[in-house]
N, C-alpha and C positions, 0 to 999 in steps of 0.2 A: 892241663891246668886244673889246679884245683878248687869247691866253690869257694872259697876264701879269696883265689887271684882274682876269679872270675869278679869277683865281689867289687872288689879292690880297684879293677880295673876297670870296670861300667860306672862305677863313679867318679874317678876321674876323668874321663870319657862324657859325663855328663856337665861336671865343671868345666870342663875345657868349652863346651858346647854354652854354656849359660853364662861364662866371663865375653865372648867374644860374640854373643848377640846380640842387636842392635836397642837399646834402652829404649822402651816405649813411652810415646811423648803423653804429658798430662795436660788433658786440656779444662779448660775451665766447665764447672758442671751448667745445663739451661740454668735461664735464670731471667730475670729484666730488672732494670735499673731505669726509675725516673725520678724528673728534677722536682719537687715540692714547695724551692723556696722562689721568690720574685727573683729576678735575674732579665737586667735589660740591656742586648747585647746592643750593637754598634754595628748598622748594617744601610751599605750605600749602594745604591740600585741604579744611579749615574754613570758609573762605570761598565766597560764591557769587558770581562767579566765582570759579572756583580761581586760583591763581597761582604761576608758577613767577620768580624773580627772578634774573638774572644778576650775579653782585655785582663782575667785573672783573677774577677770578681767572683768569689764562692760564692754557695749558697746548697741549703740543705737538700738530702735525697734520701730515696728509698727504695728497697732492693728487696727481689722473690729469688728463692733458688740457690745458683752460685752466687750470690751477690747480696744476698738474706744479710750476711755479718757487714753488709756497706749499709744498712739503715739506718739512720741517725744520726749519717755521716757527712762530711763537705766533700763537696766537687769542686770543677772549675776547669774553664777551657779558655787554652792559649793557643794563639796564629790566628792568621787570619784562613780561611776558607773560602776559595773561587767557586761561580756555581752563575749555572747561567738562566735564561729567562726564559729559554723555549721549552716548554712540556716536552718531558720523555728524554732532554741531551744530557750526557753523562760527561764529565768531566775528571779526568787521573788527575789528583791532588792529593800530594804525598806530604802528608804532615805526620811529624813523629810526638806522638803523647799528647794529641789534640787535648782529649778529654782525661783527665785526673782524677780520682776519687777514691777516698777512704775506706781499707779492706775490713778496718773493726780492729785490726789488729798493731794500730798504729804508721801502717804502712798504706802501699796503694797502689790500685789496680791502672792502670795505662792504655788508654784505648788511640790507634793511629789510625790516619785516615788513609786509602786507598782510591776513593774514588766519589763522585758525588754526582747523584741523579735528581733532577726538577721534576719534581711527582706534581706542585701546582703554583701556578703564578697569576697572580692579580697584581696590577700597579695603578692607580688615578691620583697622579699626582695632588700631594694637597689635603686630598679626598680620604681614601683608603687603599692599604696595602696586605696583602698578605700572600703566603709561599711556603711549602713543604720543601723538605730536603732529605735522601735516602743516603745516604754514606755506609758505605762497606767500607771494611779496613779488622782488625785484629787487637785483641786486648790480651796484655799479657800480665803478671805479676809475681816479680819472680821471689819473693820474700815467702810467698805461699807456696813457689814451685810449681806456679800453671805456665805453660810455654803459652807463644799467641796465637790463638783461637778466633776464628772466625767468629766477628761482631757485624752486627749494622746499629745505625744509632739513626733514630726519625727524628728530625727537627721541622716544628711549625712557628712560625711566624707572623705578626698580625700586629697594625694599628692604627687609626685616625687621625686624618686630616695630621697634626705636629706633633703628635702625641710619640712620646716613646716606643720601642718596639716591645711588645708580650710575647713571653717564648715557652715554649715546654719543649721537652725531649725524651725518648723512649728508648733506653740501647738494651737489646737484644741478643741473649748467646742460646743456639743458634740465630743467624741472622733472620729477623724476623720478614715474612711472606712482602715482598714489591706494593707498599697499598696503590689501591686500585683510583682512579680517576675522578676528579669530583664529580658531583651531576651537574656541571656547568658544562664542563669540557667535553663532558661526551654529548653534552647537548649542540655544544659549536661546529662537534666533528659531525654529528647526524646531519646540519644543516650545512655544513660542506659537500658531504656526498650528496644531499637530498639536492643542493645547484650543482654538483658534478651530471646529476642523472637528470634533469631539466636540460642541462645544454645538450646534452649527448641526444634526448629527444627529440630539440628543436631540429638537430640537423639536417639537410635536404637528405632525403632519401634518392639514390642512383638505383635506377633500374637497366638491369640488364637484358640483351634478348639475343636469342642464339637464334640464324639464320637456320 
């Protein structure tokens, strides 16, 4: 074979190798995206699950990163979202295109939920309320060509005594680090073990004696 075949035939050889490769997926580059405008969701803590419901109302956001060209832009979040009361339970709650928002390019980026973890819960009737929410799930946007990408998106919640609810949110690509406990809860939990190891003290001590 001559170098000309040889030529000839490592090339095709290499097209055949490069048509029937598997297309590597794009995913969305870091980035974070949060809400800037007032936005007062619809959320009833009566129920077991709880639930918070997105009813469609935009409102203004802004974005670092992959998400830089959504500055300026409107969101908005539809379904509603189950999510429970006890610190640390996670809950599979599959909603498709929870959250909504504008890529800059007329178009827009689609965030689904996956699952939903109680980072913190306060409830006094009347009084005050407030709660965090950790949701893992994926954003996709296919007008840009990003397949879905690991998201989490933090939601806080908080208000007085009948007062409407106040919300911000934070969504994350990579999914941003589990946040950590407030200093309430870990203060509940210390004084749980601190009476776990008071009783275990009190208990009558048994002595044994070997003849």
């Amino acid at each position: 074979m001559n170098m000309m075949s040889r030529f000839v035939t490592g090339g095709l050889l290499a097209a055949a190798v490069f048509a029937t490769a598997p297309a590597q997926a794009t995913v969305i580059p870091d980035g974070t995206l949060s809400i800037v405008g007032l936005f007062n969701p619809a959320v009833n803590l009566a129920t077991t699950p709880k639930t918070f419901t997105g009813s469609g109302s935009t409102f203004d956001i802004s974005g670092t990163g992959g998400f830089l060209g959504a500055s300026a832009g409107f969101g908005s979040l539809s379904g509603t979202l189950d999510f429970s009361s006890t610190v640390g339970a996670t809950l599979v709650d599959s909603i498709a295109n929870f959250f909504t928002f504008a890529d800059g390019t007329g178009h827009n980026f689609q965030f689904s939920v996956d699952s939903v973890k109680t980072v913190s819960y306060s409830n006094i009737p009347g009084v005050s309320s407030s709660f965090s929410l950790y949701l893992l799930g994926t954003t996709v946007d296919t007008f840009l060509g990003y397949d879905p990408t690991a998201t989490s998106l933090t939601l806080v919640f908080g208000n007085t005594g009948t007062s409407p609810y106040s919300f911000a949110a934070t969504l994350a690509v990579p999914p941003a680090p589990l946040p950590t406990p407030e200093p309430a809860t870990w203060a509940m939990s210390l004084i749980g073990f601190g009476a776990m190891g008071a009783m275990m003290r009190r208990r009558p001590r048994t002595s044994v004696s070997f003849a």
